[in-house]
C-alpha positions in Angstrom: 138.5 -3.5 -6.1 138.0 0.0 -4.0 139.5 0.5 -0.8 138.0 2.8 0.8 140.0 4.1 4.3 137.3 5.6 6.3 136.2 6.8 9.8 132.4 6.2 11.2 132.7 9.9 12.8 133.7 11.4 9.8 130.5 13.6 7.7 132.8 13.0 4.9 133.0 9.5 4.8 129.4 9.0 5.9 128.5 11.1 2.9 130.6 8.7 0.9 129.2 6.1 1.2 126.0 5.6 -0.5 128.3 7.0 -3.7 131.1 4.5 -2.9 128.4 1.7 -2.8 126.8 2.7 -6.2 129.7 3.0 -7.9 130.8 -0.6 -6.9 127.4 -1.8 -7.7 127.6 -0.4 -11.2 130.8 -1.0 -11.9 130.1 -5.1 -10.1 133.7 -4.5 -8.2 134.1 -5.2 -4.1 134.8 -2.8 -1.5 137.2 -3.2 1.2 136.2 -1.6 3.6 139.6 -0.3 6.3 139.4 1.9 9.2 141.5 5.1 9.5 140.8 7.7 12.6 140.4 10.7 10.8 141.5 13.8 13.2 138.5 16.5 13.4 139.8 19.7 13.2 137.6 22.0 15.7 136.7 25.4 13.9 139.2 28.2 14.8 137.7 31.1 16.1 138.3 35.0 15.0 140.8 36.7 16.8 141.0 40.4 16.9 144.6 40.2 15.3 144.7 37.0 13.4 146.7 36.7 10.4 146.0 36.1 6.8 146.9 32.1 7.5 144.9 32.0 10.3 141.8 33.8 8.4 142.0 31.3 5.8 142.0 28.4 8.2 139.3 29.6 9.8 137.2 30.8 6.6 138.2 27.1 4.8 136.8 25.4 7.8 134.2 26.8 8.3 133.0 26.7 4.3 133.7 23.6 4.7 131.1 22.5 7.9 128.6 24.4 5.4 129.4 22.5 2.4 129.0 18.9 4.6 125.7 20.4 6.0 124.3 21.4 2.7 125.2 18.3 0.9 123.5 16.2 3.9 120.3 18.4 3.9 120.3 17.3 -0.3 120.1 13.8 0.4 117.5 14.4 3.6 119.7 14.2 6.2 118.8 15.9 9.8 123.0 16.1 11.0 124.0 16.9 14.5 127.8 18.1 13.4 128.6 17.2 17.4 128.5 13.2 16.8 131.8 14.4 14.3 133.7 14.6 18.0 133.0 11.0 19.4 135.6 8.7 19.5 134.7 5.6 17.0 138.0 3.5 17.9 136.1 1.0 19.3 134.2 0.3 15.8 137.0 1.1 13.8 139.1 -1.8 15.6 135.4 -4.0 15.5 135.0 -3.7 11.3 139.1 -4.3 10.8 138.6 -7.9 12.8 135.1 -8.7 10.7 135.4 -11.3 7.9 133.3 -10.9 4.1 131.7 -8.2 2.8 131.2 -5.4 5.2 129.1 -2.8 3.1 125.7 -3.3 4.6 127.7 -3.9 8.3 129.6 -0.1 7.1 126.5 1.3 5.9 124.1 0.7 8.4 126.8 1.6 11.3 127.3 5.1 9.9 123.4 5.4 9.8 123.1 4.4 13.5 125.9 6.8 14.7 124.9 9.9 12.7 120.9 9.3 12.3 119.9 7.1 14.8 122.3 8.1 17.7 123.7 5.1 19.1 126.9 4.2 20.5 128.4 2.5 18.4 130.8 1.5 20.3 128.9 -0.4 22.4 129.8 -4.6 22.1 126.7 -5.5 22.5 124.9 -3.5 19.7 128.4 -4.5 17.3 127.5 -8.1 17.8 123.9 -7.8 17.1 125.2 -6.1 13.9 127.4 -8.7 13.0 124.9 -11.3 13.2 122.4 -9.0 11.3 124.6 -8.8 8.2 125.6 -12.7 8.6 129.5 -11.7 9.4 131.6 -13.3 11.8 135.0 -12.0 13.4 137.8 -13.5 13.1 139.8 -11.4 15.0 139.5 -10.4 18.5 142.5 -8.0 18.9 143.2 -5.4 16.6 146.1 -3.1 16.6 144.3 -0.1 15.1 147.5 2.0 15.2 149.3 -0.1 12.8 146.6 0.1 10.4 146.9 3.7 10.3 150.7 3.5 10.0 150.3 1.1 7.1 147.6 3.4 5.0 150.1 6.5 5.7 152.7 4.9 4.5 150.2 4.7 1.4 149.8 8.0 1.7 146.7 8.5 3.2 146.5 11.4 6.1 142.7 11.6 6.2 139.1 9.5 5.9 137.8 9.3 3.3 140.5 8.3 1.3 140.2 5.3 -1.5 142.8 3.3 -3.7 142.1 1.6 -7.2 144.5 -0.3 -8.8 147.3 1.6 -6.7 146.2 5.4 -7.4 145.1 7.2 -4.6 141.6 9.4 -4.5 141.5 11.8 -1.7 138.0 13.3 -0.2 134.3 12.6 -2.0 134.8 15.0 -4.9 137.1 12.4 -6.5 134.2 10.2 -6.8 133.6 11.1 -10.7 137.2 10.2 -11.8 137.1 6.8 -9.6 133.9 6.1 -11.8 135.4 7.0 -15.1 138.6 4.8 -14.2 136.4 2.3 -13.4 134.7 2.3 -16.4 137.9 2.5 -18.5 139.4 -0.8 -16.9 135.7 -2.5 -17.4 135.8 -1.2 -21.1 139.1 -3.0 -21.7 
């Protein structure tokens, strides 16, 4: 099983997904899919003085919006990097009370946040959803804050993050080594 901790306005984790998804498809092992809100980190600007920490914050961040725009343009993808700022609590809370397999319900919510445009967020387009991908909810309330509390004390400080058997794979680059632990454990 991967369990992958992820956040709908996360680049990142929408990037990770079609991956995530092939990789459990190859490999014929679930996903579980858990919400984590991921904390954007707005670019710092140049100051006249800054220091060398600050520079590399600043110079790491923004290398980093490039690299999440360049690897989206590969696969196609027209991003607006503003839709990284709205609050996706609402869907977060929404996927941790849904019932079965959530990949198609996960995949085609990041689509319709960062392609489509919609508010996801929005009851009435999460229940459509639901139905669409024949899931049901089983719980109304969700305390997303203990969630997060739960994966941190895992570890985990930022979306995406993923777990096999216990070890703990940090970001998309990790993707490769999930793959070949994966195919150890099948190969045994």
């Amino acid at each position: 099983m991967i369990t992958a901790y992820i956040d709908f306005k996360s680049l990142d984790c929408f990037l990770a997904v079609s991956p995530i998804l092939k990789l459990a498809a190859d490999c014929e092992t679930p996903v579980s899919w858990q919400p984590y809100g991921s904390k954007e980190r707005a670019l710092p600007t140049e100051v006249a003085s800054e220091s060398v920490t600050q520079t590399h914050h600043r110079v790491r961040a923004e290398s980093e919006r490039r690299l999440q725009q360049h690897y989206a343009r590969l696969r196609g993808l027209h991003i607006d990097p503003s839709r990284g700022q709205i609050d996706t609590s609402a869907a977060l809370e929404w996927l941790a009370g849904l019932e079965g397999d959530t990949s198609s319900f996960v995949s085609r919510l990041f689509t319709a946040h960062w392609i489509d445009h919609t508010d996801i967020n929005d009851p009435t387009f999460l229940k459509e959803l639901t139905a669409q991908c024949g899931l049901r909810r089983t719980v109304d309330a969700v305390d997303l804050s203990s969630i997060e509390r739960e994966a941190e004390d895992k570890g985990l400080f930022d979306a995406p993050t993923f777990f096999i058997d216990g070890q703990m794979f940090m970001g998309r680059a990790h993707i490769p080594l999930m793959q070949q632990l994966l195919a150890d454990r099948c190969d045994h």
